[in-house]
N, CA, C and O atoms as a GROMACS GRO file, in nm:
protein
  544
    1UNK      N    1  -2.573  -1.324   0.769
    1UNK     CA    2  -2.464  -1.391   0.700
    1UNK      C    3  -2.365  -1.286   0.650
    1UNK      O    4  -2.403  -1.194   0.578
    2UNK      N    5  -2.225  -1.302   0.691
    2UNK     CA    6  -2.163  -1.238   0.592
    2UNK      C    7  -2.163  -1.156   0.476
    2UNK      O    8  -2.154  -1.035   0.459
    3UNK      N    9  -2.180  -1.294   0.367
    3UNK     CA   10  -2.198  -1.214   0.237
    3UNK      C   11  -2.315  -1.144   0.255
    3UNK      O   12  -2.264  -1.032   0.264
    4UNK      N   13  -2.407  -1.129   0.265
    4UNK     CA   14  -2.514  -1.038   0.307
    4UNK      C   15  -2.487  -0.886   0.376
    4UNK      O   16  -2.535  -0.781   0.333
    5UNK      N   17  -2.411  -0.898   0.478
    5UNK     CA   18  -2.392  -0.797   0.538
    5UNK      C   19  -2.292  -0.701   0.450
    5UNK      O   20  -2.289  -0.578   0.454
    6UNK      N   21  -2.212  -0.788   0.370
    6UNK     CA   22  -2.069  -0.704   0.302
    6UNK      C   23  -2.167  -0.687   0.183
    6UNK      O   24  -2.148  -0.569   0.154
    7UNK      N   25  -2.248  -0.727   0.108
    7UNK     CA   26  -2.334  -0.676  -0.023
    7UNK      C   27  -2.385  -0.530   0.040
    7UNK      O   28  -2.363  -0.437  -0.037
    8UNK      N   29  -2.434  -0.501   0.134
    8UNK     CA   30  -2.484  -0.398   0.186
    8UNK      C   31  -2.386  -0.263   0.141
    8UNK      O   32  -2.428  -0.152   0.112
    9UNK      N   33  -2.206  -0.321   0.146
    9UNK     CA   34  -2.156  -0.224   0.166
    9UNK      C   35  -2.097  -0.180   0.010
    9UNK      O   36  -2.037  -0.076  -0.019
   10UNK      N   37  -2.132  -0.286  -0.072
   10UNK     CA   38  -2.051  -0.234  -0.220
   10UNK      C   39  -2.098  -0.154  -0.327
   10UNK      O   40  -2.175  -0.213  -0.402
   11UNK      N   41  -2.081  -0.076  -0.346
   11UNK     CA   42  -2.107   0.035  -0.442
   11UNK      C   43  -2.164   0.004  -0.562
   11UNK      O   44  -2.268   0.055  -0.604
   12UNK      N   45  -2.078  -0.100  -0.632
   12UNK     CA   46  -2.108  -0.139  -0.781
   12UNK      C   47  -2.172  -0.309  -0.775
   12UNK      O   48  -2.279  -0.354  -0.735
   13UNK      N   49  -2.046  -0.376  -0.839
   13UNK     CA   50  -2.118  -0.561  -0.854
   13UNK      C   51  -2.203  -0.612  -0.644
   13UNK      O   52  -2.150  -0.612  -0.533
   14UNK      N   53  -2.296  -0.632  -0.675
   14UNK     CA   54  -2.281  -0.687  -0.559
   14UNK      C   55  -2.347  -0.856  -0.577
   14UNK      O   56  -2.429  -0.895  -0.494
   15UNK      N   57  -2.306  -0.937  -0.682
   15UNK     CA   58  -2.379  -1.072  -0.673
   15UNK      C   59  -2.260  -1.160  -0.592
   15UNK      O   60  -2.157  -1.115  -0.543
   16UNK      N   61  -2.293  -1.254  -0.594
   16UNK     CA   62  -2.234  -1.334  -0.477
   16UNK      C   63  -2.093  -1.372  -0.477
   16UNK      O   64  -2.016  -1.379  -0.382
   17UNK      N   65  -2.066  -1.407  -0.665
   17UNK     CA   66  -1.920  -1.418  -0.683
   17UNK      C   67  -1.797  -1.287  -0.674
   17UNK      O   68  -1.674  -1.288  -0.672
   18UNK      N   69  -1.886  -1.196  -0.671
   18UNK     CA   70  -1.807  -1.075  -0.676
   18UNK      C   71  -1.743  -1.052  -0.506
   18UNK      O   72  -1.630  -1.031  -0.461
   19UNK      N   73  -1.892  -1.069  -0.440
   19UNK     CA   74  -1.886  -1.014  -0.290
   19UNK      C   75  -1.743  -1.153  -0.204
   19UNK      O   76  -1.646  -1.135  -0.130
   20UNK      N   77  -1.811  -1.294  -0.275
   20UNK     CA   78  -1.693  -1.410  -0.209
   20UNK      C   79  -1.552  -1.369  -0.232
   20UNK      O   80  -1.461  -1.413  -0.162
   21UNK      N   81  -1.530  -1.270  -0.345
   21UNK     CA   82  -1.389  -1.228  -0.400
   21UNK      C   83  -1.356  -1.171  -0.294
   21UNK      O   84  -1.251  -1.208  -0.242
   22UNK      N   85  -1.429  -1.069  -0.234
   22UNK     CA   86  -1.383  -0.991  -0.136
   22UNK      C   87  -1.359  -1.038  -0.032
   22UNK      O   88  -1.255  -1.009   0.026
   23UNK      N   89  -1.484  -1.158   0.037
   23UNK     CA   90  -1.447  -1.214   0.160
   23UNK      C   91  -1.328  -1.326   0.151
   23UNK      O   92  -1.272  -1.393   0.238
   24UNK      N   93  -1.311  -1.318   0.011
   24UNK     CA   94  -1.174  -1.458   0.014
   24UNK      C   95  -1.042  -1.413   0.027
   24UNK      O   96  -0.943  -1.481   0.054
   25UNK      N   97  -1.052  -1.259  -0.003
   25UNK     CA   98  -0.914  -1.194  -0.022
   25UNK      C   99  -0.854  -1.177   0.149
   25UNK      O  100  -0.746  -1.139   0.195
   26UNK      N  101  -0.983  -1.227   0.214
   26UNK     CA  102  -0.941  -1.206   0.369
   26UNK      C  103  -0.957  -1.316   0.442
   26UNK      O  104  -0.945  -1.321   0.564
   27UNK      N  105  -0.997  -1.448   0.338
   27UNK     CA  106  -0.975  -1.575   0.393
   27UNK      C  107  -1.059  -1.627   0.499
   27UNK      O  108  -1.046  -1.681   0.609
   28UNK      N  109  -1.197  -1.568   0.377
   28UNK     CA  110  -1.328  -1.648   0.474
   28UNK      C  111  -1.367  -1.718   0.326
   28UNK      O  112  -1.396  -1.635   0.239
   29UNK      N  113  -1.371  -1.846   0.289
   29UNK     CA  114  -1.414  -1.940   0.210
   29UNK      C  115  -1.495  -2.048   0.281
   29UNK      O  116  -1.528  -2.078   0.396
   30UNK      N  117  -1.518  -2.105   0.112
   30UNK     CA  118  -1.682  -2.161   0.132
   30UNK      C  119  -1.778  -2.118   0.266
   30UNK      O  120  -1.789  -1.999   0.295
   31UNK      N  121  -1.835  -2.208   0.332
   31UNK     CA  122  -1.933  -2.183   0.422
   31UNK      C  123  -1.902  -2.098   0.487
   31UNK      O  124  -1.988  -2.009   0.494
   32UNK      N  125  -1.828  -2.084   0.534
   32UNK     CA  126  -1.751  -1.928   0.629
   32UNK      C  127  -1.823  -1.796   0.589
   32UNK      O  128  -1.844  -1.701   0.665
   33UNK      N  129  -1.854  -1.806   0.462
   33UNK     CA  130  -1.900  -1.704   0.371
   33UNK      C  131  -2.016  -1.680   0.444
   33UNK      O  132  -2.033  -1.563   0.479
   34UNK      N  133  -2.105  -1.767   0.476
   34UNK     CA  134  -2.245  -1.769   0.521
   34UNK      C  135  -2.212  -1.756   0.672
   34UNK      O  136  -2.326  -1.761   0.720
   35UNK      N  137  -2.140  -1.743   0.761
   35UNK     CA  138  -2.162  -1.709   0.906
   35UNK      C  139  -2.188  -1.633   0.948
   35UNK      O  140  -2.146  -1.528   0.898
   36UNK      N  141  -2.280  -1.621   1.081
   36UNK     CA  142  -2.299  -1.512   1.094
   36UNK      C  143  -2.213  -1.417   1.222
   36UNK      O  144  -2.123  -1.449   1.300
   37UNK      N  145  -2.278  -1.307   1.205
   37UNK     CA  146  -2.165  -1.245   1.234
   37UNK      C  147  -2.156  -1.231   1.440
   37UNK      O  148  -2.063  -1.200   1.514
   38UNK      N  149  -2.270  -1.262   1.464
   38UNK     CA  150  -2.213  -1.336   1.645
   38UNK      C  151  -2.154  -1.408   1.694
   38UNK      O  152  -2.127  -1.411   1.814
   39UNK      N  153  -2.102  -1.524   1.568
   39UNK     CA  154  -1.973  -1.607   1.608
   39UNK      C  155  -1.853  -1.627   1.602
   39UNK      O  156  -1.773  -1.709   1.647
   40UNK      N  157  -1.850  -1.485   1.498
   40UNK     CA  158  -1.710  -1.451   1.487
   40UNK      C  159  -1.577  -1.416   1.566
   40UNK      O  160  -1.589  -1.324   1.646
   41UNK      N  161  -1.456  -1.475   1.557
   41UNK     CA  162  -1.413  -1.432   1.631
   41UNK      C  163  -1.336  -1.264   1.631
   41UNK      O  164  -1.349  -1.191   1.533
   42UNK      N  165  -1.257  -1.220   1.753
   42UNK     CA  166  -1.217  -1.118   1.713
   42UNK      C  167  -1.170  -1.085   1.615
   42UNK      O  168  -1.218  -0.996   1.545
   43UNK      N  169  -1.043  -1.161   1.582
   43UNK     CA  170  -0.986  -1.126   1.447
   43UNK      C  171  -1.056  -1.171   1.329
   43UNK      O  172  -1.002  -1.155   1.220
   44UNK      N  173  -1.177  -1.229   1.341
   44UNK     CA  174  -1.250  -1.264   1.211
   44UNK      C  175  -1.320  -1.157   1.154
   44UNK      O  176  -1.343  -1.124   1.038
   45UNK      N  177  -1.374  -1.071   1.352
   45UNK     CA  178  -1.466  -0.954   1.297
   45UNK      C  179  -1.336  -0.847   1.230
   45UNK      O  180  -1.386  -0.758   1.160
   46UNK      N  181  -1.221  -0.842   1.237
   46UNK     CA  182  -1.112  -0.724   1.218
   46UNK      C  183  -1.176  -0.748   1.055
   46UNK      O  184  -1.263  -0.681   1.000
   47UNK      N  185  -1.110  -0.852   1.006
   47UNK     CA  186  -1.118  -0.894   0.888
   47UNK      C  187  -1.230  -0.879   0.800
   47UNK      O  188  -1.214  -0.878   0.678
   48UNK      N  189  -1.359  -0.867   0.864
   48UNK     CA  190  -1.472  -0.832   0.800
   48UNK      C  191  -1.474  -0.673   0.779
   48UNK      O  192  -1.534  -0.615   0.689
   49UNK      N  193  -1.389  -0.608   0.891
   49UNK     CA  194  -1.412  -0.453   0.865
   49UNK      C  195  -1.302  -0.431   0.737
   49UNK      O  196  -1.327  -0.346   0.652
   50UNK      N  197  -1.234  -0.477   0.732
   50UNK     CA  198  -1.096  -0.443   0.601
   50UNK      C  199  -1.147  -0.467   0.477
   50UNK      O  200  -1.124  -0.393   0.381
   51UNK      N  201  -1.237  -0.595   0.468
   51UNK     CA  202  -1.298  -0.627   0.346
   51UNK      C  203  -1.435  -0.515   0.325
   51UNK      O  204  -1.465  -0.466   0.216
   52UNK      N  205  -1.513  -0.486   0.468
   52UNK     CA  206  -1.564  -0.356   0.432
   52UNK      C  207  -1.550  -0.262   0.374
   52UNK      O  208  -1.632  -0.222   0.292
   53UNK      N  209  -1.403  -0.182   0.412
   53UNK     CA  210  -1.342  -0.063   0.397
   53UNK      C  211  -1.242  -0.084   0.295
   53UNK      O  212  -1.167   0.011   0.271
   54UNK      N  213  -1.229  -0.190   0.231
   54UNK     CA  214  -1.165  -0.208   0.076
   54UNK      C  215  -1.273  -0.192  -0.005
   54UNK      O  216  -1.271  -0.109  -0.097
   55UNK      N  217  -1.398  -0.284   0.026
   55UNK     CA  218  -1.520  -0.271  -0.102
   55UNK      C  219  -1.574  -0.146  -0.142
   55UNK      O  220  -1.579  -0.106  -0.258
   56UNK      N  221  -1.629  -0.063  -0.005
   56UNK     CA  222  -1.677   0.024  -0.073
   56UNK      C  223  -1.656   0.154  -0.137
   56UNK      O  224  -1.748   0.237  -0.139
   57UNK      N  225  -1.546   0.176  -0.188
   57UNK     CA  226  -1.479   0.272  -0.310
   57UNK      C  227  -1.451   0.391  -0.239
   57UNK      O  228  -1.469   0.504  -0.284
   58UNK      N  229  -1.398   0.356  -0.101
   58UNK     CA  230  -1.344   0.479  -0.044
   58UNK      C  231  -1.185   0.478  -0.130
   58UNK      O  232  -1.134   0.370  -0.159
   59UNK      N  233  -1.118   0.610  -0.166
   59UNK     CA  234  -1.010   0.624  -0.155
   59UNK      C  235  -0.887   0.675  -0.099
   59UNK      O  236  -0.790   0.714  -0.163
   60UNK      N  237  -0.901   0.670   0.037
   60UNK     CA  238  -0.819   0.709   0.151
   60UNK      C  239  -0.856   0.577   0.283
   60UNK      O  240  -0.961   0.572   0.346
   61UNK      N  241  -0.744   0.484   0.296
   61UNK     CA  242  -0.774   0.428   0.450
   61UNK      C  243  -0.714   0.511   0.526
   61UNK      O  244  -0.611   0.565   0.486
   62UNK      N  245  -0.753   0.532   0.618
   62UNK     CA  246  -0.645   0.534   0.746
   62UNK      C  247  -0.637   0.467   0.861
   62UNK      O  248  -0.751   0.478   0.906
   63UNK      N  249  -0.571   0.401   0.941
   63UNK     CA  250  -0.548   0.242   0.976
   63UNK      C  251  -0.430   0.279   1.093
   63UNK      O  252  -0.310   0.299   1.077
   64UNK      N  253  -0.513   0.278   1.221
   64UNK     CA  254  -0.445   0.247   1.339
   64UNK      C  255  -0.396   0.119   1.370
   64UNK      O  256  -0.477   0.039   1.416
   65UNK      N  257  -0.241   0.071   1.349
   65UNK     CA  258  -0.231  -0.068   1.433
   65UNK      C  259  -0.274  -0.159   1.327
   65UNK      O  260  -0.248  -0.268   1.377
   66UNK      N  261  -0.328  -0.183   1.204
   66UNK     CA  262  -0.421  -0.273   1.152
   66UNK      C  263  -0.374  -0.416   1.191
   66UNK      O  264  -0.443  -0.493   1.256
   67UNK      N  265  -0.234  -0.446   1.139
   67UNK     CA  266  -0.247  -0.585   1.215
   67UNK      C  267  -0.306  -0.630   1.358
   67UNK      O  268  -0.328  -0.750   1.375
   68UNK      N  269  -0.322  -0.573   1.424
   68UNK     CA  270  -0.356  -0.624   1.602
   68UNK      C  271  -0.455  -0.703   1.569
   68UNK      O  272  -0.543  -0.681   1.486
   69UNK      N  273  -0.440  -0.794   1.632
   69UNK     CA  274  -0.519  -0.929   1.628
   69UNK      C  275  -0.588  -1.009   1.530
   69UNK      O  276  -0.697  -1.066   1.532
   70UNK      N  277  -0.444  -0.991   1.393
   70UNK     CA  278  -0.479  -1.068   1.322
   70UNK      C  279  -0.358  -1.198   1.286
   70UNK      O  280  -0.236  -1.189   1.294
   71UNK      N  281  -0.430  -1.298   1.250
   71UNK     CA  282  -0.309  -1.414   1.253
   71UNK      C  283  -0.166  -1.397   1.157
   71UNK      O  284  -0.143  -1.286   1.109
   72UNK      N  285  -0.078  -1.503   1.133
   72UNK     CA  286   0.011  -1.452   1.035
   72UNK      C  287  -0.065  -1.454   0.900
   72UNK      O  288  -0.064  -1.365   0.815
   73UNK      N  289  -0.134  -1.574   0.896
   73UNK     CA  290  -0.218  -1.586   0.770
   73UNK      C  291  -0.262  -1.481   0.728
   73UNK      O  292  -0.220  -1.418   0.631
   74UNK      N  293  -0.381  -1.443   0.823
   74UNK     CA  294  -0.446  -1.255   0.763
   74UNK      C  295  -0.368  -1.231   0.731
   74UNK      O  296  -0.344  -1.251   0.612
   75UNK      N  297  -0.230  -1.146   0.852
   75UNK     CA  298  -0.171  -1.068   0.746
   75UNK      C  299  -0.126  -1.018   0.667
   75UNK      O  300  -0.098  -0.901   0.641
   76UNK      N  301  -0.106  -1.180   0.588
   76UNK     CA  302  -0.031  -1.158   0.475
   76UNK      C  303  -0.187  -1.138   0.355
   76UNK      O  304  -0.184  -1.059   0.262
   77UNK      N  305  -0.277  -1.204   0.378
   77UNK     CA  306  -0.378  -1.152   0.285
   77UNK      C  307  -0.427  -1.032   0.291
   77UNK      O  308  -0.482  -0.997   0.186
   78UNK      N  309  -0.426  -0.921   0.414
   78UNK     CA  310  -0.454  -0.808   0.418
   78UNK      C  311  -0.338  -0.716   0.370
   78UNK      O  312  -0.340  -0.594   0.349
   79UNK      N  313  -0.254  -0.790   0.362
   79UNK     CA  314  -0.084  -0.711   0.291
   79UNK      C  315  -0.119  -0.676   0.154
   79UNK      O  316  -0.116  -0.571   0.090
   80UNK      N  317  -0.168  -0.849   0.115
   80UNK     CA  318  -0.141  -0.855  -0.051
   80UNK      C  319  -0.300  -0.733  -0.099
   80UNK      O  320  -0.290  -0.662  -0.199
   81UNK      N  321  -0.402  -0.731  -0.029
   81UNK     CA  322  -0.476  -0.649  -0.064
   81UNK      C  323  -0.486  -0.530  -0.091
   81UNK      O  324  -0.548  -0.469  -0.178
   82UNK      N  325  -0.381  -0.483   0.040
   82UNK     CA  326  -0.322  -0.292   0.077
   82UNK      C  327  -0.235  -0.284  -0.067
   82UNK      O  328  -0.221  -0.176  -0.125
   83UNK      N  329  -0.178  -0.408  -0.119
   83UNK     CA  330  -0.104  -0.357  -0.205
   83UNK      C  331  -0.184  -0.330  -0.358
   83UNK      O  332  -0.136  -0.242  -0.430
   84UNK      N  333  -0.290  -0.396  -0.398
   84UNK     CA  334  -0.372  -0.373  -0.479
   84UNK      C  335  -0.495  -0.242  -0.454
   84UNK      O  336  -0.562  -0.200  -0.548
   85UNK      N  337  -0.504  -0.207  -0.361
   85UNK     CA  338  -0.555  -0.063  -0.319
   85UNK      C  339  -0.571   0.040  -0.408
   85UNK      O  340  -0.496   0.127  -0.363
   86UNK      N  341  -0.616   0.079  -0.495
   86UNK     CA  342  -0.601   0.170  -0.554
   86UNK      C  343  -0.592   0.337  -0.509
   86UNK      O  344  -0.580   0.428  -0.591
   87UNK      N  345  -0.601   0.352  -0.380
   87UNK     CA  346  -0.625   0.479  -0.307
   87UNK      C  347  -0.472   0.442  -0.243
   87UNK      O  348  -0.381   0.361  -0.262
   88UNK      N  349  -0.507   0.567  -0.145
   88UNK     CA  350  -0.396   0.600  -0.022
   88UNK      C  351  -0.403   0.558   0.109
   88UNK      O  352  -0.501   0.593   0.175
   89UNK      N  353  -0.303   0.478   0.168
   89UNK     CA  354  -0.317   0.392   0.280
   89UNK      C  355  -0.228   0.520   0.360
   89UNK      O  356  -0.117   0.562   0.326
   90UNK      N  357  -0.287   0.553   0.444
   90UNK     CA  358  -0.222   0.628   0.584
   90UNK      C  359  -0.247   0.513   0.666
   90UNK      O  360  -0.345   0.439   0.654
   91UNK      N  361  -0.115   0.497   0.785
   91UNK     CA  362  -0.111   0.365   0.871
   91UNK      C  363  -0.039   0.434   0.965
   91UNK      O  364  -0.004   0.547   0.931
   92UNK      N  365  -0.009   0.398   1.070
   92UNK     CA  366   0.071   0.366   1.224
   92UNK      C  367   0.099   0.197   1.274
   92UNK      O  368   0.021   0.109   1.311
   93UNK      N  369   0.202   0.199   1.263
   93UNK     CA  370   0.214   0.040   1.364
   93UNK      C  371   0.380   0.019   1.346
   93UNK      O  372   0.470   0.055   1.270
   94UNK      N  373   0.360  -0.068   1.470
   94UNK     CA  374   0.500  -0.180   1.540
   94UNK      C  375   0.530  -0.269   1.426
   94UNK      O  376   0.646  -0.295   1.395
   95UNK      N  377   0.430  -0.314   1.365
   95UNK     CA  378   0.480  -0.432   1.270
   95UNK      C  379   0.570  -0.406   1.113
   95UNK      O  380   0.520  -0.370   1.006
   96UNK      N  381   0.700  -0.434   1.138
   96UNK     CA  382   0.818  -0.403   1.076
   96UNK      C  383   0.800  -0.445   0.945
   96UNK      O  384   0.806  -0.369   0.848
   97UNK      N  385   0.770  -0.600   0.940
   97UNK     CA  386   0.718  -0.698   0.800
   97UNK      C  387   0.622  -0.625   0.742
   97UNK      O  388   0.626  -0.619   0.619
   98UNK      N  389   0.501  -0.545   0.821
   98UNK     CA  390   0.389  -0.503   0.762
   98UNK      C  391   0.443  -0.318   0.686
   98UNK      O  392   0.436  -0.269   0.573
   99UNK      N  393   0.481  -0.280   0.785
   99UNK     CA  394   0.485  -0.134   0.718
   99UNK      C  395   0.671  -0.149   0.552
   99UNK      O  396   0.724  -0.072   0.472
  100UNK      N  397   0.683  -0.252   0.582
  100UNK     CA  398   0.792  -0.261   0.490
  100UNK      C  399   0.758  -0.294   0.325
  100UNK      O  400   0.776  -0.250   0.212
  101UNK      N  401   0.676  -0.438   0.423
  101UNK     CA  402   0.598  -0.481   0.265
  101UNK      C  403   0.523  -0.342   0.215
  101UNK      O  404   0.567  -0.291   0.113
  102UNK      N  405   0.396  -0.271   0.290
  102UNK     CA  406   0.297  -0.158   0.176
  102UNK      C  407   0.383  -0.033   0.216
  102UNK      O  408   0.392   0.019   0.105
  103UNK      N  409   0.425   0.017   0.267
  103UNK     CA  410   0.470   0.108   0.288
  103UNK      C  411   0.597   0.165   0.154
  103UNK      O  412   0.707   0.120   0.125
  104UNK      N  413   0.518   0.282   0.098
  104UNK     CA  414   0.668   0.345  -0.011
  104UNK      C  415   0.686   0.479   0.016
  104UNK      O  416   0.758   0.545  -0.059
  105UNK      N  417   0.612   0.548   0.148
  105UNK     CA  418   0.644   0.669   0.162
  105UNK      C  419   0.645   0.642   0.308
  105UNK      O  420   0.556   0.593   0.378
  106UNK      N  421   0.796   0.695   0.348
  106UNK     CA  422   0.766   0.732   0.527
  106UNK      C  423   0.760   0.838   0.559
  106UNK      O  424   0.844   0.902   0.494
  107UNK      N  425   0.696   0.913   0.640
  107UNK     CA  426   0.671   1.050   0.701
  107UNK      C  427   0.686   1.008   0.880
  107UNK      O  428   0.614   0.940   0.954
  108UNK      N  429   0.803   1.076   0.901
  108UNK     CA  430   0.803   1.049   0.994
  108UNK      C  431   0.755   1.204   1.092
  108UNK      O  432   0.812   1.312   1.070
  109UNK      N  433   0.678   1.194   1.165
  109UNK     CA  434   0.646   1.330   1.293
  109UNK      C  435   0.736   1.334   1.392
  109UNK      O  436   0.773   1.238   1.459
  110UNK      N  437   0.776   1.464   1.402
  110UNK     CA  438   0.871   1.468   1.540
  110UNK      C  439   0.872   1.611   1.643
  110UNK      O  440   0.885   1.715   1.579
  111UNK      N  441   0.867   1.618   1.717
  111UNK     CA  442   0.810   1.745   1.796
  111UNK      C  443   0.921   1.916   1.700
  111UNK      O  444   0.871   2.026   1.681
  112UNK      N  445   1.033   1.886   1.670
  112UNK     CA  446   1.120   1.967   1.565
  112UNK      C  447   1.047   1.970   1.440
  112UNK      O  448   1.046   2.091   1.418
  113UNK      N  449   0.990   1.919   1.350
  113UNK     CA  450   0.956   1.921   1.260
  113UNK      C  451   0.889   1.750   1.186
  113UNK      O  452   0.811   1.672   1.241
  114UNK      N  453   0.957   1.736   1.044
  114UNK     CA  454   0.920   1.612   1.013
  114UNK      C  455   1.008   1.508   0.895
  114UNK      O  456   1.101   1.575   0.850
  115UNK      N  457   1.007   1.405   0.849
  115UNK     CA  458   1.037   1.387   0.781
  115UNK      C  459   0.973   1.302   0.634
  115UNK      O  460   0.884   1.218   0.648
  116UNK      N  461   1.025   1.333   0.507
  116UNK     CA  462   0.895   1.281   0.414
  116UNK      C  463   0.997   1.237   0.300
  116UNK      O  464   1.042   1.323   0.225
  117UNK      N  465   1.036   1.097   0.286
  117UNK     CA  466   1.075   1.008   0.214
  117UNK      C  467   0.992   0.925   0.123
  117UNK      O  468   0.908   0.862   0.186
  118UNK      N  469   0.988   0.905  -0.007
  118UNK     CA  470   1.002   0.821  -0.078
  118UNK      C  471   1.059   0.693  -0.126
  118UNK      O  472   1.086   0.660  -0.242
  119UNK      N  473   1.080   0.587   0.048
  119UNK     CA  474   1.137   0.476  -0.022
  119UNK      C  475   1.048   0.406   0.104
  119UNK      O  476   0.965   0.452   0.183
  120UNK      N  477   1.104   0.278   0.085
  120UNK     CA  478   1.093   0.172   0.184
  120UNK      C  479   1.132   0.198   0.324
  120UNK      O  480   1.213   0.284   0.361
  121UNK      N  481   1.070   0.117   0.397
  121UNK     CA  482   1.109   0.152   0.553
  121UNK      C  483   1.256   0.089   0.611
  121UNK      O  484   1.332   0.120   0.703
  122UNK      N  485   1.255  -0.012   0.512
  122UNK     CA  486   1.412  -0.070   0.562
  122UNK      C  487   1.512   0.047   0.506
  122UNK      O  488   1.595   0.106   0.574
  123UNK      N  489   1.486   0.066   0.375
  123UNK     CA  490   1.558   0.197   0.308
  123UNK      C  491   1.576   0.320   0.392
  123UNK      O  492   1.687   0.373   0.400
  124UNK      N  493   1.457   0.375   0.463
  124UNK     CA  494   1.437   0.470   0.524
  124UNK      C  495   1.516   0.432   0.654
  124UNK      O  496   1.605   0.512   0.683
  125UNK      N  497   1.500   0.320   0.741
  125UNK     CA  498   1.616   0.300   0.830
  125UNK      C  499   1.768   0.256   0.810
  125UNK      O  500   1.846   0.220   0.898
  126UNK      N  501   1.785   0.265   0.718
  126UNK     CA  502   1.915   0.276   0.669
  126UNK      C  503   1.979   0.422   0.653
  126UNK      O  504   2.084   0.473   0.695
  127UNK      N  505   1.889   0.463   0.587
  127UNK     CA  506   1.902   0.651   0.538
  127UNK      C  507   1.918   0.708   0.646
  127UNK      O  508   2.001   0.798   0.656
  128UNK      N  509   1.832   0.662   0.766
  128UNK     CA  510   1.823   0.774   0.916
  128UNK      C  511   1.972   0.746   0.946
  128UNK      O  512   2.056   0.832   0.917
  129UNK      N  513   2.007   0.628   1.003
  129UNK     CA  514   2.126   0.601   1.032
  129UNK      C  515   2.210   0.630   0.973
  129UNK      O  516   2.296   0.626   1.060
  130UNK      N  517   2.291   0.677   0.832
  130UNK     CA  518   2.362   0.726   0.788
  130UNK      C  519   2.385   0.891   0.845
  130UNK      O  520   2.486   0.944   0.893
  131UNK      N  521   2.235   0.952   0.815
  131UNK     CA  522   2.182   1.046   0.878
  131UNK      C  523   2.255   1.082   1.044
  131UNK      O  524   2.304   1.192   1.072
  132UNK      N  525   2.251   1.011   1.102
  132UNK     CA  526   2.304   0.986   1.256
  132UNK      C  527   2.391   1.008   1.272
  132UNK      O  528   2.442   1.106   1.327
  133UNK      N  529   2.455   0.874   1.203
  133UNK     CA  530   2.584   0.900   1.177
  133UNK      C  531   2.676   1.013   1.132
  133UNK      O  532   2.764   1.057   1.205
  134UNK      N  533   2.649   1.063   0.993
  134UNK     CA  534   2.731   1.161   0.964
  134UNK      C  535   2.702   1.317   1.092
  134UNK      O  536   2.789   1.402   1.110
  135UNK      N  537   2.604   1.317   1.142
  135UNK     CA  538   2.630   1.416   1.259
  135UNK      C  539   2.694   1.374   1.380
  135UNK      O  540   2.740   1.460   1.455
  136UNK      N  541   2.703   1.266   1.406
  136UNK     CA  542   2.797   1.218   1.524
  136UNK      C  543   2.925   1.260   1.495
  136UNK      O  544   3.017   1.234   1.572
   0.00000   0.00000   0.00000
């Protein structure tokens, strides 16, 4: 079952209302709670690893792609979670909505060197382009 498998992974509270907090923040309620984990689907198992790797008191994610194959629903509950995080989210991805909403530092890599901002990604694509611009 679920909650079973995610109690395994929590450091501190692990009774049942504590552990459902976690699996609810990723939008497995009531009985869902109790499934097991061979019938999950793909993006159900994604979702079980995030609620993993939130519970147990790591403070550094780092997160290839995380949205891929999760619905819009997830990702807005795995959004609202990254944003309560108390650690450091290192990420990569396509998804514009996603790296805008958690995202407050961009570092961008580039074979010349790099770049390391303190704002938003819409901010930050605004800034490049000015950037562009004034050397054109």
């Amino acid at each position: 079952m679920l909650i079973d498998w995610l109690r395994k992974y929590s450091e501190g509270e692990k009774d049942d209302v504590y552990i459902r907090g976690f699996l609810g923040k990723m939008l497995f309620s009531g009985e869902e709670t109790f499934k097991k984990a061979n019938v999950l689907s793909g993006g159900e198992k994604v979702r079980c690893m995030l609620s993993k790797m939130m519970l147990n008191g790591a403070n550094l994610l780092i997160l290839d792609e995380p949205t891929n194959h999760l619905d819009l629903e997830a990702i807005i509950a795995f959004n609202n979670a990254l944003k309560e995080f108390p650690g450091t989210v290192l990420f990569t991805s396509h998804d514009h909505k996603f790296v805008n909403t958690v995202a407050n530092r961009i570092i961008e890599l580039r074979a010349d060197g790099y770049t390391d901002k303190l704002m938003t990604y819409d901010e930050y694509a605004e800034w490049k382009s000015e950037q562009e611009m004034a050397i054109a």
